[in-house]
C-alpha positions, 0 to 999 in steps of 0.5 A: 487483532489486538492492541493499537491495531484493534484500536486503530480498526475500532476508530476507523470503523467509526469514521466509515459509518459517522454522518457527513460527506467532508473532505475529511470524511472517509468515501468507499470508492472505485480506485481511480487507475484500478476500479476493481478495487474500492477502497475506503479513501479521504478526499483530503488526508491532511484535513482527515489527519487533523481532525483525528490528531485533535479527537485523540490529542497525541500525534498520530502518523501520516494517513498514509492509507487514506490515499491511492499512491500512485506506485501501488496504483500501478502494482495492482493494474499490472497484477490483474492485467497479468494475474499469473504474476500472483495466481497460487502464490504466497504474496508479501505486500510491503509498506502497503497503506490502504492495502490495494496492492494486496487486495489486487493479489488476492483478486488475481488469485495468490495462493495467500496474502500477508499486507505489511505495515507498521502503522497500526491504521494502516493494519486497520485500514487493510481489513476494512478494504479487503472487507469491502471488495470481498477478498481474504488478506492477512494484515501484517504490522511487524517490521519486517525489513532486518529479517532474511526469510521473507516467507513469500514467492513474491514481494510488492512494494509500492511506494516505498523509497520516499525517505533516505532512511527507509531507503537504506534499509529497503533496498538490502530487503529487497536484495536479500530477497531476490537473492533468496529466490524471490520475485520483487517488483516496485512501483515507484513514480520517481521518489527523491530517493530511488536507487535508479542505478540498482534497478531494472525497469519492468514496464511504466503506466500513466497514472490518475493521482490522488495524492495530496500536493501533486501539481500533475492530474497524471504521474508516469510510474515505472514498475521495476525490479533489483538487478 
């Protein structure tokens, strides 16, 4: 790893190690709907998000990873409730924050698992995770979606029609994919911008959230796949 994902690793392994228990302190714990799964969480990522803005002085992205979304929530559950989804199996985790999705493929035996983002924490913040639950997950930061070949029998994505603009380009990804032969499911707990209608809904959960300004404790999240 190099260059601001290696830089991003070295912070963050700072982070996991300082004294203190804030709520902007990152806490190795059991993911709530996936205890399987631990994963090094902030109890508040936008008090975490600040903290670190002002200790670097330049405007960092969302700590997206710092939180268990309830879509990926969702993807992993049905991956080791039904292992034989991933089992020796090429895996692409897309969008994949804390790398949870990824580290439940690995646990469910794929063959080999790439966790893609293009935030350089989030590439950090996979090898710290998978680390942890002791499982081998290849961090990935490219940005992927214009590409035709995805390398991969399946594709995870978690999450990932939050904004129009990724959206836009989501969706044809996913597309190409299927129509390379690809098998592609989505956890999505009702985002603005889900293409409903281009959708077929797999299997739904009720899942414990997380996330940052969510009324509900619980969010009812469909698994879904492209027509």
């Amino acid at each position: 790893m190099t260059g601001p994902a290696a830089a991003a690793l070295t912070e963050l392994e700072r982070e996991i190690i300082a004294p203190g228990g804030g709520l902007d302190r990152l806490h190795l714990v059991q993911t709530p709907f996936v205890p399987e799964v631990r994963l090094h969480l902030a109890e508040d990522p936008i008090v975490l998000w600040a903290r670190m803005e002002a200790g670097a002085g330049r405007s960092l992205p969302p700590p997206y990873w710092a939180s268990a979304w309830a879509g990926g929530q969702a993807l992993a559950r049905h991956l080791l409730d039904h292992p034989e989804l991933a089992a020796g199996r090429r895996v692409l985790d897309l969008a994949t924050g804390s790398g949870l999705v990824a580290i439940a493929a690995a646990l469910a035996g794929a063959a080999r698992v790439v966790a893609n983002d293009i935030d350089p924490y989030a590439v950090a913040a996979v090898t710290v995770n998978a680390g942890a639950n002791g499982v081998v997950v290849e961090p990935s930061g490219d940005d992927l979606l214009d590409r035709d070949g995805v390398g991969a029998d399946l594709v995870l994505a978690g999450d990932v029609f939050y904004s129009r603009e990724m959206a836009d380009r989501m969706l044809p990804f996913l597309q190409r994919a299927v129509a390379g032969g690809v098998d592609v499911l989505v956890g999505d707990p009702g985002r603005e911008h889900l293409p409903e209608d281009q959708l077929e809904v797999v299997a739904s959960y009720p899942v414990p959230t997380t996330e940052p300004s969510v009324d509900s404790p619980v969010r009812r999240v469909q698994l879904l796949r492209p027509r």
